[in-house]
N, C-alpha and C positions, 0 to 999 in steps of 0.2 A: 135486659135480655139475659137469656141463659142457655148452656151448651145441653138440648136434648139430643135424644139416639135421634129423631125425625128432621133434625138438620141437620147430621153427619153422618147420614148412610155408607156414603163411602168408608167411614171407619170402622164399620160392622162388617162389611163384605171382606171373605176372604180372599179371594181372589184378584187383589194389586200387587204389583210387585215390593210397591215401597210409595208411602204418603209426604210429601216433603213438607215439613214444619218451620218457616222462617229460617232457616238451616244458612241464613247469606255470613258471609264474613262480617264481623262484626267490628265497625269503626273505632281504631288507636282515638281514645279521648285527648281531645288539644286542648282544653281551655287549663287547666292544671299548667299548663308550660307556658301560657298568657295572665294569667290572673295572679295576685298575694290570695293565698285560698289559706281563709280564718275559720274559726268555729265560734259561735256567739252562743251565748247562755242567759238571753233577752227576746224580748219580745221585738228590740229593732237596737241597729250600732247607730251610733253617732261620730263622724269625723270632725275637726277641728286645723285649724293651725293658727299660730304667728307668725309674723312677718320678721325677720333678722333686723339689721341696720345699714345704713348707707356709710361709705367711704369717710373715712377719718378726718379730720378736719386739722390742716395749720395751724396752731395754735400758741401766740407768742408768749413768752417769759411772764406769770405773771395772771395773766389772764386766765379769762374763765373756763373751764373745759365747757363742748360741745355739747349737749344734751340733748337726746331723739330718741321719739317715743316711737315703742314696737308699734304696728300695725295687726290690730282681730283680722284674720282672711275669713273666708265662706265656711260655714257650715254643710253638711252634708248627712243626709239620715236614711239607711239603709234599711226598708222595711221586709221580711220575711214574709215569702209568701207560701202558702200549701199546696203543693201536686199530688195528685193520686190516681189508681187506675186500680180495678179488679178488673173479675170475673168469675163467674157461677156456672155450675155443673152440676148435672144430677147425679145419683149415685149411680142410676143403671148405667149411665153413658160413660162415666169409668170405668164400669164394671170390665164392660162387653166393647169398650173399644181397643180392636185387635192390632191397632200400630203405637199404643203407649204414646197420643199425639198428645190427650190430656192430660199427660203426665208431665209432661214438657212444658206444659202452658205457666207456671209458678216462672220457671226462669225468663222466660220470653215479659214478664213483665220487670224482672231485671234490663233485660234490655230498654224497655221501655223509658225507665227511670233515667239510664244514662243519655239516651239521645234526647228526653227533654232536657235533660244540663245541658249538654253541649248547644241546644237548640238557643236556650233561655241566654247560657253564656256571649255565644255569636251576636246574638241583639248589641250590644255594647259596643261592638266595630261595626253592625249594618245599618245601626240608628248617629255613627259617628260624625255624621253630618247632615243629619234632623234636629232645625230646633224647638220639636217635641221630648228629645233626649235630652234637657239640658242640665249641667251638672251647678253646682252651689254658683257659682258664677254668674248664672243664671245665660251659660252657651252651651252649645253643643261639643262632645269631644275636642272635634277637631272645627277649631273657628278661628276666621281670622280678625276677630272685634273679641278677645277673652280681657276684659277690664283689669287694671291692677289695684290691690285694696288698696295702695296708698295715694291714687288717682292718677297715675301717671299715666303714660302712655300706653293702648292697648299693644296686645300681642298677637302674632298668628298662630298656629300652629297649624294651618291647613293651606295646600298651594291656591294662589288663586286663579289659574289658569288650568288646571286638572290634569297637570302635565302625566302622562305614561312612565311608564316604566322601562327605562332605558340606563345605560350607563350614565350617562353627565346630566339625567336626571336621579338616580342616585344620591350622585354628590350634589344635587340642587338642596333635595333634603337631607342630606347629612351635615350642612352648613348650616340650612336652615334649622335644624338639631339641637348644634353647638350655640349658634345664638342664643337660644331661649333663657332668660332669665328672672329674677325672681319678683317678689313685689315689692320691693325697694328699687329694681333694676339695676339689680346687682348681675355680672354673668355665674352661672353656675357650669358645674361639669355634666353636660349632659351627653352621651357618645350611643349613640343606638350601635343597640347589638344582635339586633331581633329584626327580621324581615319578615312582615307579615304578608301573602298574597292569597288570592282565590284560586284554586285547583289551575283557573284558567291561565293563569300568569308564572304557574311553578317552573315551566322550561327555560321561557326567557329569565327568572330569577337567578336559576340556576348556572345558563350560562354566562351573566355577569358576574356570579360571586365566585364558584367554583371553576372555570377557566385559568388556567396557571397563568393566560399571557391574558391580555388584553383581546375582549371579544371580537371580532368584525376588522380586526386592523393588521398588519403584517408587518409594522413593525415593530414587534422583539417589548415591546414596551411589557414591564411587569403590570399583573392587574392587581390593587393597591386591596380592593374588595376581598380579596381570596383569604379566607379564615375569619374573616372578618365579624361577618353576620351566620346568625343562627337563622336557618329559611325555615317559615312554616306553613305549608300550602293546610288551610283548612275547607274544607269542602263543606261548610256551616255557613260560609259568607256568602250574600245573597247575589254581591257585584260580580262581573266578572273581570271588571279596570282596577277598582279600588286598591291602593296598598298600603300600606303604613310601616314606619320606622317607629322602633320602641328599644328605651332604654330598659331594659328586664329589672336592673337596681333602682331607676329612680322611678319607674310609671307609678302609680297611686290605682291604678284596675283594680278592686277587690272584688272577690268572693266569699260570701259568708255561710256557713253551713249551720241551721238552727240546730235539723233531724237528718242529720244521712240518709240514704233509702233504708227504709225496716220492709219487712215482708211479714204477712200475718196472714193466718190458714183457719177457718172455725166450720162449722156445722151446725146445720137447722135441722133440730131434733123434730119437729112437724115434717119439716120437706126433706128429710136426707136430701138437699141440696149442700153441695161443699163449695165453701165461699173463700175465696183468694185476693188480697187486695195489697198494694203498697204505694207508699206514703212516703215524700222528702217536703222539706222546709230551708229554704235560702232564699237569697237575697243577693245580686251583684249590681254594679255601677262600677264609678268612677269618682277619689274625692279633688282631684287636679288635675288639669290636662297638661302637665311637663311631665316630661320621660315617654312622647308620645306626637310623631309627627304623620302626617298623612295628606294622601291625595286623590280626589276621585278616580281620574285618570281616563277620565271620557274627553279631556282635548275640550272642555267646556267650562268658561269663566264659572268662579264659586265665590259668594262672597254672603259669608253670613257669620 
């Protein structure tokens, strides 16, 4: 379809005061403050790791040293996809519309461009526990069966009672955090720094982390949380219970950027039709769910 004078009358009439054109405030982008945000120069990334070594071994006078082979972990392949969006207008409906609406219209597909990122990006915490999302591992984000390559014992990373969001659930997953280790089962330093919650849970966040004293209690007790955690209410998550703890240094979230948004303007020398169109290319996931804890927080067993 395309923008004629005979669908925008009102923008031929003089007589409005003023036309309002998508004019709403437009959304601070969050996934940039959640994501390792790359740029690739391929048709698709591939991630990789090894496995470190287990604890040293005693070894008497003499004898033979200990020998142990690294561990291949899971691959992970980040495929680039194509977004795009125009739109079309005639010359007379530029000409002769008297509120400069379609003039506007080029940036309004800016807008468009960022709220499919942020759209595309959000999937990665709203599929964190679907196992249609699963990562190299072959789980989802946040799961409590994530296998280790060297067969040991699995690991969780997801509560399995979908505990809320309260203070001494906090520290249920900030222990649970620190536990997490590698695939030798080794412990690693993992310490979330990052409070992730849905628009609907930003107050309660807030008065657990930023409270000088302790929330709900009288007494005098310091609250241990205050400076702690970075809060970041995204209004792109689909839950309204969900939250997650992230270590910002150790998560593995990436974003890859093939094409940044371009924007591009031509004309139909037939139709004096003026054609507007833009175009990005990415690709996000996850290549390991450590630096990365989480809970529904519907108060209902989860065990996947």
């Amino acid at each position: 379809m395309a923008a004629y004078r005979s669908g925008f009358g009102d923008l031929l009439e003089p007589g409005f005061r003023e036309i309002f054109d998508d004019n709403f405030k437009e959304l601070e982008q969050i996934f940039p403050q959640l994501f390792h945000v790359n740029t690739s120069a391929k048709q698709d990334e591939k991630d990789s790791a090894v496995s470190g070594f287990g604890l040293m071994q005693s070894t008497a006078e003499g004898a033979p040293i200990d020998y142990e082979d690294p561990v291949q972990m899971y691959d992970v392949t980040y495929t680039h996809t194509k977004y795009t969006k125009g739109f079309k207008v005639s010359r007379e409906m530029y000409e002769d519309d008297l509120y400069n609406i379609m003039n506007k219209k080029p940036a309004a597909l800016g807008k468009s461009a960022r709220r499919t990122a942020e759209n595309a990006a959000a999937v990665v915490f709203n599929n964190a526990f679907t196992a249609a999302n699963a990562g190299g591992d072959g789980q989802e984000l946040c799961s409590t069966v994530h296998p280790r390559a060297d067969g040991g014992a699995t690991q969780s990373n997801a509560n399995t009672s979908g505990i809320t969001l309260t203070e001494a659930n906090l520290e249920t997953g900030h222990l649970a955090m620190r536990n997490q280790l590698d695939d030798k089962g080794q412990k690693i330093d993992v310490i979330a720094d990052t409070l992730l919650v849905p628009i609907d849970l930003r107050k309660e966040a807030h008065l657990i982390v930023d409270s000088p004293l302790r929330q709900g209690t009288a007494d005098n007790d310091a609250n241990v949380y205050k400076g702690q955690y970075k809060i970041i209410d995204w209004i792109y998550l689909s839950s309204a219970t969900a939250w997650f703890l992230i270590d910002s240094s150790q998560h593995e979230i990436n974003w890859f950027w093939r094409v940044r948004p371009e924007f591009k303007q031509d004309d139909s020398f037939d139709t004096d039709m003026a054609l507007y169109k833009a175009r990005q290319r990415f690709s996000r996931g996850f290549s390991d769910w450590r630096g990365v804890w989480g809970s529904k927080g519907d108060a209902a067993a989860y065990t996947s």
